[in-house]
C-alpha positions in Angstrom: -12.1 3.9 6.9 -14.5 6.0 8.2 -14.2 8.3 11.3 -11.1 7.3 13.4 -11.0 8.9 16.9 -8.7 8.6 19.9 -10.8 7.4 23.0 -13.1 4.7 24.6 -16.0 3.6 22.5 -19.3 2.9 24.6 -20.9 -0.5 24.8 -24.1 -1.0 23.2 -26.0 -0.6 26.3 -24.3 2.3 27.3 -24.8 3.9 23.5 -28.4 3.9 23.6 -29.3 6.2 25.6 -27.8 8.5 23.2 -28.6 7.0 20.2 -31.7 10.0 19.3 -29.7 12.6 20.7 -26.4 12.0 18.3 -28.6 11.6 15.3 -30.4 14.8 16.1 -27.5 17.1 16.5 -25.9 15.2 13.1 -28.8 16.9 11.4 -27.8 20.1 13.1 -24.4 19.7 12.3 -24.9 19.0 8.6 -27.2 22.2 8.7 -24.4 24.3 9.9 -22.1 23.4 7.4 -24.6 23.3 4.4 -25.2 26.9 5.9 -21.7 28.1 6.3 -20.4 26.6 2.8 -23.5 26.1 0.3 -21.9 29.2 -1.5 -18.6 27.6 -2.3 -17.8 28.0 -5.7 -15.3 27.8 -8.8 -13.1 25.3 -6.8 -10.9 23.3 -8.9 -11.1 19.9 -9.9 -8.9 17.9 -7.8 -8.5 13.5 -7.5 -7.6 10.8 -5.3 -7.7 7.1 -5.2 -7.4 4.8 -2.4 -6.0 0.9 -3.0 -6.3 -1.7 -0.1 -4.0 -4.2 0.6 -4.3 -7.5 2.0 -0.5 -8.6 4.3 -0.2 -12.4 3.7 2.7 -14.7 5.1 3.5 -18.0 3.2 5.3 -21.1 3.9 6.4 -22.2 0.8 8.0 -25.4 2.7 4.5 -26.4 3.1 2.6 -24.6 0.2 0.6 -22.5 2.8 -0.2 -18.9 3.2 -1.7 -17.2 5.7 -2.9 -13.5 7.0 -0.6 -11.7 8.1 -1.5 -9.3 11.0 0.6 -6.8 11.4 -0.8 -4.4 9.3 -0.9 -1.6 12.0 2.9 -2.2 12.6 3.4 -2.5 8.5 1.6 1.1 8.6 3.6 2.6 11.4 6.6 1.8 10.0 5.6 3.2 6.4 3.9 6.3 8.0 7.8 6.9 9.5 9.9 6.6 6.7 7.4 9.1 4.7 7.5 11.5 7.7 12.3 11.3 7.7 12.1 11.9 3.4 9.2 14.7 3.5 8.9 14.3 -0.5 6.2 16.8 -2.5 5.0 13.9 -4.5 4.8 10.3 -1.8 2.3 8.0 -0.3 -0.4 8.2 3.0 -1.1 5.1 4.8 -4.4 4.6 6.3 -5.8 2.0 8.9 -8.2 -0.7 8.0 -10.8 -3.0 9.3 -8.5 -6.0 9.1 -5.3 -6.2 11.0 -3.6 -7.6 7.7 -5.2 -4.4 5.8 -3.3 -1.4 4.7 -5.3 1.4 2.8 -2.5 3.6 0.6 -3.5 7.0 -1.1 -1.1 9.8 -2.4 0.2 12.4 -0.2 -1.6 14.7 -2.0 -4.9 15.0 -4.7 -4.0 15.0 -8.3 -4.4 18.0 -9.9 -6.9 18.9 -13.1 -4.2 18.3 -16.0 -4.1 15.5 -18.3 -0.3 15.1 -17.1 -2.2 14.0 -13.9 -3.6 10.8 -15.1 -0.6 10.0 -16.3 0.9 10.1 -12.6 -1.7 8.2 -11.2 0.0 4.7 -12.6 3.4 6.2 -11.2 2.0 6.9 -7.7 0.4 3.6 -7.2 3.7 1.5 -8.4 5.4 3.6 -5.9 2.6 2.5 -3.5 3.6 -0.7 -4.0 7.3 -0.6 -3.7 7.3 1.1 -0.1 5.2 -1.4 0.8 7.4 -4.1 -0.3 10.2 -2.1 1.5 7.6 -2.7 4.7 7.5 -6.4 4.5 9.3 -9.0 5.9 11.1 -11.9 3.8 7.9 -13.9 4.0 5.3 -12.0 3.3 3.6 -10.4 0.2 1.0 -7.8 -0.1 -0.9 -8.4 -3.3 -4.3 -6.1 -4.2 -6.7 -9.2 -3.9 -10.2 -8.4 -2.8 -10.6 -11.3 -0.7 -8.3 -13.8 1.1 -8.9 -17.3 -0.4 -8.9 -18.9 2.7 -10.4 -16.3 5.0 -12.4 -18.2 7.4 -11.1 -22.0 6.7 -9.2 -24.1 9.7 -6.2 -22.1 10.5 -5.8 -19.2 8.5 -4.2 -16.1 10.6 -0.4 -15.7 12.2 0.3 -15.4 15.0 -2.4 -18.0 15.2 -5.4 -17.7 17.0 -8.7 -19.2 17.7 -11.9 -18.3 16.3 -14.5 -16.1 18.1 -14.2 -13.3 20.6 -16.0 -10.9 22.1 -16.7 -8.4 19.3 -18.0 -11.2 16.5 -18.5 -13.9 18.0 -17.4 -16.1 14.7 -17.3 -19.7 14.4 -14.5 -19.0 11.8 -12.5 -15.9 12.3 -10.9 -15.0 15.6 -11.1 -11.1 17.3 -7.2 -11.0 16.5 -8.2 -10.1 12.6 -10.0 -7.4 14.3 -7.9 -3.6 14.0 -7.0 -3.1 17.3 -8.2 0.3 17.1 -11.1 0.5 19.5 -13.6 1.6 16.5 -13.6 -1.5 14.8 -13.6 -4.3 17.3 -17.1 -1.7 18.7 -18.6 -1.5 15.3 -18.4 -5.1 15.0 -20.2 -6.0 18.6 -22.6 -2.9 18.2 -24.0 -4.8 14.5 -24.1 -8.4 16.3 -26.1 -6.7 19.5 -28.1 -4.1 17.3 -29.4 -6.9 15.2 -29.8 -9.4 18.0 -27.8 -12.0 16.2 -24.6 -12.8 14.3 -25.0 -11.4 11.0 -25.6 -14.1 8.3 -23.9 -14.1 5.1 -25.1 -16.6 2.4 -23.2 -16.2 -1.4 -24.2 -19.0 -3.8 -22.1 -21.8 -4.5 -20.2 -22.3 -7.5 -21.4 -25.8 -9.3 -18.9 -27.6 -10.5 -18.8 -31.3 -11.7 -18.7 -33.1 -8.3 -19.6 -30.5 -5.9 -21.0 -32.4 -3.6 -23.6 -30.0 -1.8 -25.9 -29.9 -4.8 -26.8 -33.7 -4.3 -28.7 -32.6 -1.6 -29.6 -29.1 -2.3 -31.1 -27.2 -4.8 -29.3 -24.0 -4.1 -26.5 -24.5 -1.9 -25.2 -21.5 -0.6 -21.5 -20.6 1.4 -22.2 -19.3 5.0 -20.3 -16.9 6.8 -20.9 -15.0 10.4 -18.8 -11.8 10.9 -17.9 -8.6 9.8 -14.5 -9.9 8.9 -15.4 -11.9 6.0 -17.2 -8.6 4.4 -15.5 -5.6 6.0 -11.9 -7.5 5.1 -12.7 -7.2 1.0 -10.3 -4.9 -0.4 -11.5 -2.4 -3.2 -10.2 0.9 -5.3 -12.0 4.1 -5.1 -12.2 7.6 -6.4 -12.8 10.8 -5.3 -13.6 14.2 -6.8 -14.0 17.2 -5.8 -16.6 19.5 -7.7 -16.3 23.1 -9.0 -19.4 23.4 -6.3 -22.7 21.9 -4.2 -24.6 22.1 -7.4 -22.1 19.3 -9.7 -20.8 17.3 -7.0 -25.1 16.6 -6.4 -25.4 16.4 -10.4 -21.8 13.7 -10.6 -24.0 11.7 -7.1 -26.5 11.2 -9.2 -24.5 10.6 -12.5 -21.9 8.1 -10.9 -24.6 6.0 -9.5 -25.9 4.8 -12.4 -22.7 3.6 -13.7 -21.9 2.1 -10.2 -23.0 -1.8 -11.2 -21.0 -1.3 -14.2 -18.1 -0.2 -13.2 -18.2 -3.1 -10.6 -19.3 -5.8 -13.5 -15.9 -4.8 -15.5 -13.7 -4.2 -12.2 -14.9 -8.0 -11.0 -12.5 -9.6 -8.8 -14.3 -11.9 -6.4 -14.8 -15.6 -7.6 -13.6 -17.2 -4.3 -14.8 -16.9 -0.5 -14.2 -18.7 1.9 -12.2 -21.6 0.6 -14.9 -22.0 -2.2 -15.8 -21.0 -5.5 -18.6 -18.8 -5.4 -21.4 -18.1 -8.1 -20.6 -14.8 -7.8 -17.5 -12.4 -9.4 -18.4 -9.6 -6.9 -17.8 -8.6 -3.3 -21.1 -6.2 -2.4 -23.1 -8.3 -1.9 -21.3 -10.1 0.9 -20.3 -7.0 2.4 -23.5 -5.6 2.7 -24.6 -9.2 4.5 -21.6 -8.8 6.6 -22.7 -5.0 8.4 -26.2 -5.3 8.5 -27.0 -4.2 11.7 -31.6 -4.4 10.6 -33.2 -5.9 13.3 -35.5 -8.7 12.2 -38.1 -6.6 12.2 -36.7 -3.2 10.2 -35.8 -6.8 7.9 -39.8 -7.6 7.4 -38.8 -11.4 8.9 -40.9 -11.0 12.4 -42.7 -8.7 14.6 -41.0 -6.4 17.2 -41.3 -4.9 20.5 -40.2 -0.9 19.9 -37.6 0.6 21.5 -37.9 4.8 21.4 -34.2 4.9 22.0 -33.4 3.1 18.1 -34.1 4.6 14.8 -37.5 4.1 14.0 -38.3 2.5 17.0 -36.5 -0.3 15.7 -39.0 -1.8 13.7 -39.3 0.5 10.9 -39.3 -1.4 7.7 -35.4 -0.9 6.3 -35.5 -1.8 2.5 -31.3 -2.5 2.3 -28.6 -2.9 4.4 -26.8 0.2 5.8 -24.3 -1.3 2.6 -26.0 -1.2 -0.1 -26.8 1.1 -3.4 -28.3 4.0 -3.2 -31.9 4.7 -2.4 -32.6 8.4 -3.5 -30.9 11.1 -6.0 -29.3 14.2 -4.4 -30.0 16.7 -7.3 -33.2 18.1 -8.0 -33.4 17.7 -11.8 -33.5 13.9 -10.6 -36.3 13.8 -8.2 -38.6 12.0 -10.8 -36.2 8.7 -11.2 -36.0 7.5 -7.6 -39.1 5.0 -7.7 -37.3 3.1 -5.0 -38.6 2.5 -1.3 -36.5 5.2 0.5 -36.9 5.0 3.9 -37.0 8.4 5.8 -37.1 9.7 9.3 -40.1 12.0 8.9 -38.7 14.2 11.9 -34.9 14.9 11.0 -37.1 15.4 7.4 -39.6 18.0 8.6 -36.1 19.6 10.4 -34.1 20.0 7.6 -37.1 21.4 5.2 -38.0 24.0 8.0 -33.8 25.1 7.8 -34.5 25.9 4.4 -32.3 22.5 2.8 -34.2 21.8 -0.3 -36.7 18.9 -0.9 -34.5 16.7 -2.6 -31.5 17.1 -0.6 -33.3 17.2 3.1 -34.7 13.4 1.8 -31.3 12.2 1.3 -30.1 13.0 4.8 -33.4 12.4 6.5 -32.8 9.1 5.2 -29.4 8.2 5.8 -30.6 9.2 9.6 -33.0 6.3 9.7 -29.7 4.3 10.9 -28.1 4.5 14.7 -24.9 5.5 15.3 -22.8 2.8 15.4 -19.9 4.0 17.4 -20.2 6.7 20.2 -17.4 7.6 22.4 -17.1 8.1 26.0 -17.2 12.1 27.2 -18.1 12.5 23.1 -21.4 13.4 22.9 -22.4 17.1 23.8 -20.5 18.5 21.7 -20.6 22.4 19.6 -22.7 21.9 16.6 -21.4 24.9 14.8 -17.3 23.7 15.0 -17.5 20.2 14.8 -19.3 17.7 12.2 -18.2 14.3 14.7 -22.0 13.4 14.8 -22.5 14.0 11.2 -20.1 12.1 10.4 -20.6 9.0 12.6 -23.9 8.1 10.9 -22.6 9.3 7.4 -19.9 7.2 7.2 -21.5 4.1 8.3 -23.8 4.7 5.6 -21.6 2.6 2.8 -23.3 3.2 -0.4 -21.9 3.0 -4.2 -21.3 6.5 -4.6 -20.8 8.9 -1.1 -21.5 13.0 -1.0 -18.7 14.6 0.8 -19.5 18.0 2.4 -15.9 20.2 2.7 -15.1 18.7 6.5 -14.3 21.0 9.1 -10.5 22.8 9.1 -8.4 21.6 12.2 -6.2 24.7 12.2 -6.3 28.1 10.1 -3.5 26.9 7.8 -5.4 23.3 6.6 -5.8 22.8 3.2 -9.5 24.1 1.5 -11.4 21.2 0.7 -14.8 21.3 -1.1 -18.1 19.4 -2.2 -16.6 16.2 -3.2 -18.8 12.6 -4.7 -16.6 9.7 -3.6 -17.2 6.5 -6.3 -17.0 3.2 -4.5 -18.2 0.1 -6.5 -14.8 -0.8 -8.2 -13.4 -4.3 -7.7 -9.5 -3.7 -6.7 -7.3 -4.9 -9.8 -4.1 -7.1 -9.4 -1.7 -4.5 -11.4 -1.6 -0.9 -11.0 -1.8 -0.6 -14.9 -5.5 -1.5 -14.5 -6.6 0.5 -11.3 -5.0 3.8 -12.9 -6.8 2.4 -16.0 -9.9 2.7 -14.4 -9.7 5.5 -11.9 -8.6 7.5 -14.9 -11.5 6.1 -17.5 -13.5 7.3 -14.4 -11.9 10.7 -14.0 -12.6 10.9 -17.8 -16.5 10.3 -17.7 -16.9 12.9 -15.1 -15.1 15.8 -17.0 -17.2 14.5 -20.7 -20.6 14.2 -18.6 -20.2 17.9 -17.5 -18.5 19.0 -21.0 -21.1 17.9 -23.2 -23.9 18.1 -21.2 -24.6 14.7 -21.2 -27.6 12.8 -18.5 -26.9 9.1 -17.5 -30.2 8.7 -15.3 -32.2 6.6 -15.8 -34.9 5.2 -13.0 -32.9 3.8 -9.6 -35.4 0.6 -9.9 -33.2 -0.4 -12.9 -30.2 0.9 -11.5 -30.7 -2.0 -8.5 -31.3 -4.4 -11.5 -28.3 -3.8 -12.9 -26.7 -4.5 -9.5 -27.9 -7.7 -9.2 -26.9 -8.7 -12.7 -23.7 -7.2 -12.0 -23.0 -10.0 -9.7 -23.2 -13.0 -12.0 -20.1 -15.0 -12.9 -18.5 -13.5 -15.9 -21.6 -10.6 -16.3 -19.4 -8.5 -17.9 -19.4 -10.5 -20.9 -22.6 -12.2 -20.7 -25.1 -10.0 -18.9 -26.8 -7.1 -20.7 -27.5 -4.2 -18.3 -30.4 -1.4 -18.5 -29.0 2.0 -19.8 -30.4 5.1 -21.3 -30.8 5.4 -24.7 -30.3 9.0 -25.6 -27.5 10.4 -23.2 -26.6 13.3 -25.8 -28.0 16.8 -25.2 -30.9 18.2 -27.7 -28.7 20.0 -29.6 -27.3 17.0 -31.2 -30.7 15.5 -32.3 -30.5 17.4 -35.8 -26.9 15.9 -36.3 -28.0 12.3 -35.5 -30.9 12.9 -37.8 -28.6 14.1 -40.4 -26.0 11.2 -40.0 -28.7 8.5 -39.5 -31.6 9.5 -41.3 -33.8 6.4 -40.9 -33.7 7.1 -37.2 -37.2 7.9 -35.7 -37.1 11.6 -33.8 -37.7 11.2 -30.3 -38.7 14.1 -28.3 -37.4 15.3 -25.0 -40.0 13.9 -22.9 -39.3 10.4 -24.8 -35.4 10.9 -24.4 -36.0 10.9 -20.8 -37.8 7.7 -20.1 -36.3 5.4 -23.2 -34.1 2.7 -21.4 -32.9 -0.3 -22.9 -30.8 -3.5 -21.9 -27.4 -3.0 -23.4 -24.1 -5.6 -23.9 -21.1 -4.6 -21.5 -19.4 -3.6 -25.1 -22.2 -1.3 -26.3 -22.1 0.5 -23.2 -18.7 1.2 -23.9 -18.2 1.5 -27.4 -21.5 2.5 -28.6 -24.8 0.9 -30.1 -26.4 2.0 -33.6 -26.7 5.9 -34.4 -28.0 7.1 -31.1 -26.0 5.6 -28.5 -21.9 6.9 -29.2 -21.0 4.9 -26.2 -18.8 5.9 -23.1 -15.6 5.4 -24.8 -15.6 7.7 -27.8 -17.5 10.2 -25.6 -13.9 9.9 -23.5 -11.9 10.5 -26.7 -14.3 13.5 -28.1 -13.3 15.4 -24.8 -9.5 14.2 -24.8 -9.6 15.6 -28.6 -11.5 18.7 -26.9 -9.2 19.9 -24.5 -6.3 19.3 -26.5 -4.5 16.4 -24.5 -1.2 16.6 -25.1 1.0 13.5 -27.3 2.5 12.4 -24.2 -0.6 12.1 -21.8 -3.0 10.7 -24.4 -0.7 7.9 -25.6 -1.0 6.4 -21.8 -4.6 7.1 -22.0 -4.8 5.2 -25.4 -3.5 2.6 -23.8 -5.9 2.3 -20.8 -9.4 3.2 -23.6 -7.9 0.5 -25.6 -7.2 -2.1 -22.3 -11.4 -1.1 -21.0 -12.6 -1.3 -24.5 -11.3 -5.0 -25.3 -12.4 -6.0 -21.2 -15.9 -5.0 -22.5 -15.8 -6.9 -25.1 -14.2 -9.9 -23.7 -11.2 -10.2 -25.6 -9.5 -9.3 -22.1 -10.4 -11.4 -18.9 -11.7 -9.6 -15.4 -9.4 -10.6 -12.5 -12.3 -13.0 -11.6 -12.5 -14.9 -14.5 -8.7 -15.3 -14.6 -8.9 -16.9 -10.7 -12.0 -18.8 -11.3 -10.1 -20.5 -14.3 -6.8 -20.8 -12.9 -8.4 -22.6 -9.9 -10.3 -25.0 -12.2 -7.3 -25.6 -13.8 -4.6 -26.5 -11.1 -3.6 -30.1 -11.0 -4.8 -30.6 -7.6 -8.6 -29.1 -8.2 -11.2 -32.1 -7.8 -13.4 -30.4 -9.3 -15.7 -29.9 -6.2 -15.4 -26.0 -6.1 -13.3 -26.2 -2.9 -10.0 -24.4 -2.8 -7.6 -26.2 -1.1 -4.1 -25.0 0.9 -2.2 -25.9 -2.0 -4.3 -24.1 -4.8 -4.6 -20.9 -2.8 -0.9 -20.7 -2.5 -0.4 -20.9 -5.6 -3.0 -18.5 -7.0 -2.1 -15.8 -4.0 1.6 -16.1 -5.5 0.8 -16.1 -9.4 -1.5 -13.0 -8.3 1.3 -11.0 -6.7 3.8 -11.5 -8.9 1.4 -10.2 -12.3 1.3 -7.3 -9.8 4.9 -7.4 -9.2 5.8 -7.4 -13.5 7.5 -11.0 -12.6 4.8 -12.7 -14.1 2.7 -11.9 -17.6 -0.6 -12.4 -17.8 -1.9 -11.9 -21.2 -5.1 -12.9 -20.6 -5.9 -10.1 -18.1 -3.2 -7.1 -19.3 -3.1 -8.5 -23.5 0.2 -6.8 -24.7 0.6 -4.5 -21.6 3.8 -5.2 -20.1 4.5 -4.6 -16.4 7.6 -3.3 -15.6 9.0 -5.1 -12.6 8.8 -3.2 -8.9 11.1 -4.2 -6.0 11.3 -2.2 -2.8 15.0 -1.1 -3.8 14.8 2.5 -4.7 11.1 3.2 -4.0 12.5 6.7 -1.5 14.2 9.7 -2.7 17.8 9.9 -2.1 18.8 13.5 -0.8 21.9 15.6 -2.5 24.1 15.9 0.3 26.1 18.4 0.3 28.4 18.4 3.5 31.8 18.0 2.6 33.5 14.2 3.9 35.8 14.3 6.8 39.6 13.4 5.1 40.0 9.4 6.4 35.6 8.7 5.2 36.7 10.7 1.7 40.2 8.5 1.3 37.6 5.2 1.8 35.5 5.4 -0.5 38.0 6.8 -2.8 39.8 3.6 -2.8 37.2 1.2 -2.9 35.7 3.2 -6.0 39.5 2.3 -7.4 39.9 -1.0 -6.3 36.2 -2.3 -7.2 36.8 -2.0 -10.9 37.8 -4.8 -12.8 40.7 -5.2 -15.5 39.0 -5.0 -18.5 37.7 -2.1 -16.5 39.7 0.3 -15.9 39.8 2.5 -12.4 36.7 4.2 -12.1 34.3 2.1 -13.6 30.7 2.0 -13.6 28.9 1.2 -10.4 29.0 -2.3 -8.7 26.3 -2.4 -7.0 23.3 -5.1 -7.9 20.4 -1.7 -7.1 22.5 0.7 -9.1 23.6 -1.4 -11.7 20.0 -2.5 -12.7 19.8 1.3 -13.7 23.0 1.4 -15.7 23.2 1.1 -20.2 23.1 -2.9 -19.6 19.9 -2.9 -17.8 18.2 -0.9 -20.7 20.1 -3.3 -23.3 18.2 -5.9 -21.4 14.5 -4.6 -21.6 15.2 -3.7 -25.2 16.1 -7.9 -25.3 13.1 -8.8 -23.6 10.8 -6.1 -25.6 12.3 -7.8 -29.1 11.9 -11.3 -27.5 8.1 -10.5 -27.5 7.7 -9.0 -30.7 8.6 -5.3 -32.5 5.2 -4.0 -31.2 5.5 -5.2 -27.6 5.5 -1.8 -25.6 7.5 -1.5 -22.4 5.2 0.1 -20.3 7.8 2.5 -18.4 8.8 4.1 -21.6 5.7 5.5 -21.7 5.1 5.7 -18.1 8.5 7.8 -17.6 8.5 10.2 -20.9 8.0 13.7 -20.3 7.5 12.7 -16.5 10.3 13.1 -13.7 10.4 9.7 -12.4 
C-alpha cells in the first residue's frame, strides 16, 4: 500500500514547513521521468492482481470472532518460506493498513497468452493455501471486504482499548494500526490536517424493527478513523501498456467502467455491526481519508495557511479517495465537465516543460493535495534519480483507476517496467473462482477495447452518477447505469445498417454524445442492434486471436458466471450476506449483527472460499475444489544418496506399513499423499455424479494442459 520507507516519519507540525517544497520537486520529478521515458515503446502486455486478506481468530466455545493482529508476523513468516523454496511460479506478500491485513500478489506478472488467464485462478488458490499454512489453529483468513464487527465492544486480540494517539477513535484502538511508522503518521497527519476526526456516515439498512428510524428520518451508522475505511479489503489489476499513449487511452477507458465493475463485484452489506443501505465500500473509504479542511469542504470559512495546498482553503470538490476528476488522454479532453481542481502554479510548470495540456492538468491536480507522510533527513533529495516525492502525493491520491509511470530501477539488473493503468474499484470476492473471473473479464476488455477500436467515454458527470447508483443495495440488478450507445468504430455503421435496417444512421458527431441508462445485463450482454454489449465483444476477440480449447473453456466458464451475475440469476457476495444475516435464527430483525451471527457468516464465508461449503447462489454449478495448507510448496528432487542405517529405516517402514490384503510395498499411508492417490479421484468422480452428470469439477479444467 502505497510508498513504504525505512525511517522516522515527521509530525504534522514538523511536515509543514516542507509541505510546498515536496510538492514542487514531485512536479519536477514526474518531469524527469516523463522526460527520460515518454519514448518507451512496443513493451509487452504484462498483468497482476493483488487480493487482501483480513486475519480473524474465533472462539467457537463462545461463537465469537475476532481480528487477528498479527498480520505483519503472518507476512514475515510467509515472505520466509517463499525466500527457502525460490519457485519460478509463487506468491509476494505485502504489508497493509491493518495489522490483521495481508496483501498477496504473484511473484511475478502474468504474461500476454491466453494460457495466462487460465493461471490466474491457480495462483490465487495457491495464495490461499500458504496462507492457511501461515495461520494458527484458530484463525482463518477469508477475502471479506469488511470485518463485521470492526468497531463494536471488543473486537481485536490481543485485546486492546479504543483510541490512541494516531486516530483518536472512540471504537478502534492504535493496536489495529500497521506498526509500520507510515501508517500510524498517515492516520494522525488526516485527523490534524483536517482539524478533526474524520466522520464517516453510511445509511442504515431499514429493516422491520430497526429502531433508529422511529426517531429519524435518515438514520445513518457513524464511524471516526481511518481504520474502519482504510481496513476494507479489495482486488485489483494492473496492466502494463505497449506505451504512454494506451496506458493514457485504457485511464480513460477503465474509468468509465469503474462504478460497474464495483456494482457487479459488491461485497459490502455490513459495517460496523450493522446492516448498511449500501453493497459497496468507496464510499466509506473515501469518508475515512479525507484529510479537506472545512473550508477546501465549502462547510465554513478559513484562516490560510501559505505552507498547505491552496492555502488551505481552496474549494476541494472530493476526497483525496474518490473517482476521478479529469481524463489523461487528449482525445478525451471534451468529456471532463467535472469541477477539477488544479494548482495553477505546478500547472503553468508542467505546460512550460513541454507536458501536454491534458496531461499537465491531471498532475497539476493531483498536486492540489499535501503530502501526507514526509520522512526525517528525506526531503532534499536528487530530482533526476529518485521519484520519492512523486510518489508520496501520487499514491495518496486513491482514485478508481491510477496511471503508473515505469518507477525508477534500484540496481542495473531490475526488471523493465513500463506505463502501466492500475483498475481499483472491484469489491474482493469470497472464492478465487470469481476474482480470477473478474480480473480476467477485465484483462479481456482492455485487449477487445484496443482490438476493435472501440471508445467507452462518455461525460465524467455521468460517470460520478453511475458511482453513486453503484452504491445502492442490490444495484446490480435493479439500478440502470448511463453508458454510451455507439461503442463500435465507424466502420461498422454500414454492417449495423445492413443487419438492422430500421435503425436511424447516426453520425460521428451524434455517436459521440448519445448516452443512455442501461440494465446491469445490457451492459454486458448487449441492447437492440447497436449496442453488442461487453460480453460478446469479449468472445469476438477470444474467437480473434484464436484462443486455444483449453484456455477458452475456463474463460467460458468465467463469461458465463459474469453474464448470469448481470442478470441476476447469480447473487453478488452482498446480497448473499445481507440475506444470510436476515435469515439466521437469532436476527431480530433490527439490522444489527450480533456476536453470534457474525460468527457464523465469517465461517460460512471462509469455507465457500475454502471448497468446504457450496454456495449455489453466488458460484451456480461452479464447484470449488477444496484448498488445505497441505501441499501448497514445492517439494525439491533430492538427489543425495541416504547414509546406510537412514536408507535401512525407511526401507522397513515402507515394508512394514502395508497391510495384508496389501502386500509389501503398498501405496502410500500417509492422510496428505493419500488424498492424491486413484481413491481420492474415485471420490470426486462420487461427489461430481452425486450432483448431477453435468456438474463440472472445477480442477479438471483448472489442471488440463497446465503443470499444477
Amino acid at each position: 500500500m502505497g510508498l513504504l520507507k525505512v525511517g522516522t516519519p515527521l509530525h504534522w507540525k514538523d511536515s509543514l514547513e516542507h509541505c510546498n517544497y515536496v510538492r514542487h520537486h514531485g512536479v519536477l520529478q514526474f518531469i524527469a521521468t516523463f522526460r527520460r521515458l515518454r519514448h518507451l515503446e512496443n513493451d509487452r502486455l504484462f498483468y497482476g492482481d493483488e487480493i487482501e486478506y483480513s486475519l480473524l481468530k474465533v472462539e467457537k466455545s463462545g461463537k465469537r470472532v475476532f481480528l487477528s493482529l498479527r498480520g505483519p508476523e503472518a507476512m514475515e513468516s510467509l515472505r520466509g518460506s517463499e525466500q527457502d523454496i525460490h519457485a519460478f511460479r509463487g506468491c509476494t506478500w505485502h504489508q497493509e493498513y491493518g495489522s490483521w491485513m495481508l496483501e498477496g500478489t504473484p511473484s511475478l506478472p502474468y504474461g500476454g497468452y491466453t494460457m495466462s488467464l487460465a493461471s490466474v485462478e491457480q495462483n490465487m488458490r495457491l495464495r490461499r493455501g500458504r496462507l492457511l499454512s501461515a495461520l494458527k489453529q484458530d484463525e482463518i483468513a477469508p477475502t471479506l471486504v469488511t470485518f463485521p464487527l470492526m468497531g463494536v465492544s471488543d473486537f481485536v486480540r490481543p485485546a486492546a482499548p479504543p483510541g490512541g494517539e494516531a486516530s483518536q477513535s472512540d471504537f478502534v484502538p492504535d493496536a489495529c494500526i500497521n506498526p509500520h511508522p507510515r501508517f500510524g503518521t498517515l492516520t494522525g497527519n488526516i485527523r490534524r490536517r483536517r482539524g478533526s476526526k474524520v466522520d464517516i456516515r453510511v445509511p442504515l439498512f431499514k429493516d422491520e424493527k430497526t429502531p433508529e428510524f422511529a426517531t429519524e428520518e435518515k438514520p445513518m451508522v457513524h464511524m471516526d478513523c481511518m481504520a474502519f475505511g482504510m481496513g476494507c479489503c479489495c482486488l485489483q489489476v494492473t496492466f502494463q501498456a505497449s506505451d504512454i499513449d494506451e496506458s493514457r487511452f485504457l485511464y480513460d477507458q477503465l474509468a468509465v467502467l469503474a462504478p460497474i465493475m464495483m456494482a457487479l463485484t459488491a461485497a459490502t452489506p455490513i459495517v460496523k455491526g450493522r446492516l448498511a443501505a449500501t453493497d459497496v465500500r468507496w464510499s466509506l473509504i473515501s469518508q475515512s481519508v479525507d484529510d479537506r479542511t472545512p473550508a477546501e469542504r465549502g462547510e465554513a470559512p478559513g484562516t490560510p495557511d501559505p505552507r498547505l495546498a491552496g492555502n488551505g482553503v481552496r474549494r476541494q470538490s472530493k476526497s483525496r479517495y474518490d473517482s476521478i476528476s479529469t481524463y489523461i488522454h487528449p482525445g478525451s479532453k471534451g468529456y471532463s465537465d467535472i469541477p477539477c481542481e488544479i494548482d495553477e502554479e505546478m500547472e503553468s510548470l508542467l505546460l512550460k516543460e513541454g507536458i501536454d495540456e491534458t496531461m499537465s492538468r491531471h498532475i497539476a491536480h493531483l498536486f492540489t493535495r499535501d503530502p501526507l507522510v514526509i520522512f526525517e533527513g528525506h526531503v532534499e533529495l536528487d530530482d533526476d534519480s529518485t521519484t520519492d516525492h512523486f510518489e508520496s502525493i501520487q499514491s495518496t491520491n486513491w482514485q478508481t483507476v491510477r496511471w503508473k509511470p515505469p518507477p525508477m530501477k534500484a540496481h542495473a539488473c531490475s526488471p523493465h517496467v513500463g506505463w502501466r493503468t492500475e483498475f481499483r474499484s472491484m469489491e474482493v470476492q469470497l472464492t478465487d473462482f470469481e476474482n480470477a473471473a473478474f480480473t480476467a473479464f477485465i484483462v479481456i476488455v482492455t485487449r477487445a477495447i484496443l482490438v476493435f477500436n472501440l471508445s467507452l467515454l462518455q461525460p465524467l458527470s455521468k460517470v460520478d452518477e453511475n458511482m453513486e447508483r453503484a452504491h445502492g443495495t442490490d444495484a446490480a440488478q435493479k439500478a440502470k447505469f448511463w453508458f454510451r450507445k455507439h461503442i463500435l468504430p465507424e466502420e461498422a455503421d454500414d454492417l449495423i445498417q445492413d443487419i438492422c435496417p430500421g435503425q436511424t444512421p447516426v453520425t460521428p458527431e451524434q455517436k459521440s454524445c448519445q448516452f443512455e441508462e442501461m440494465t446491469m445485463s445490457e451492459i454486458m450482454s448487449g441492447k437492440s442492434c447497436y449496442f453488442p454489449g461487453l460480453l460478446p465483444l469479449c468472445y469476438a476477440y477470444l474467437e480473434h486471436i484464436g484462443c486455444d480449447e483449453v484456455s477458452f473453456r475456463r474463460l467460458d466458464t468465467y463469461l458465463k458466471f459474469i453474464k448470469e451475475r448481470a442478470e441476476g440469476t447469480l447473487m453478488t457476495p452482498a446480497a448473499w450476506m445481507r440475506n444470510f444475516v436476515r435469515t439466521h435464527p437469532d436476527y431480530k430483525k433490527d439490522s444489527v449483527v450480533s456476536e453470534s451471527i457474525a460468527f457464523d457468516l465469517v465461517h460460512a464465508c471462509n469455507d465457500i472460499g475454502l471448497g468446504k461449503r457450496d454456495c449455489p447462489e453466488i458460484l451456480g454449478e461452479v464447484f470449488i475444489d477444496p484448498i488445505t495448507p497441505e501441499g501448497q510448496y514445492e517439494t525439491p528432487l533430492y538427489g543425495e544418496r541416504m547414509g546406510p542405517e537412514e536408507r535401512r529405516g525407511l526401507l522397513n517402514k515402507i515394508i512394514r506399513r502395508a497391510a495384508d490384503c496389501d502386500g509389501s510395498f503398498s501405496a502410500p499411508s500417509s492422510a496428505g499423499l493419500r488424498r492424491q492417490s486413484s481413491g481420492e479421484i474415485e471420490k470426486k468422480m462420487s461427489m461430481k455424479s452425486e450432483r448431477g452428470p453435468d456438474a463440472p469439477v472445477v480442477m479438471e479444467v483448472i489442471t488440463e494442459g497446465y503443470p499444477r
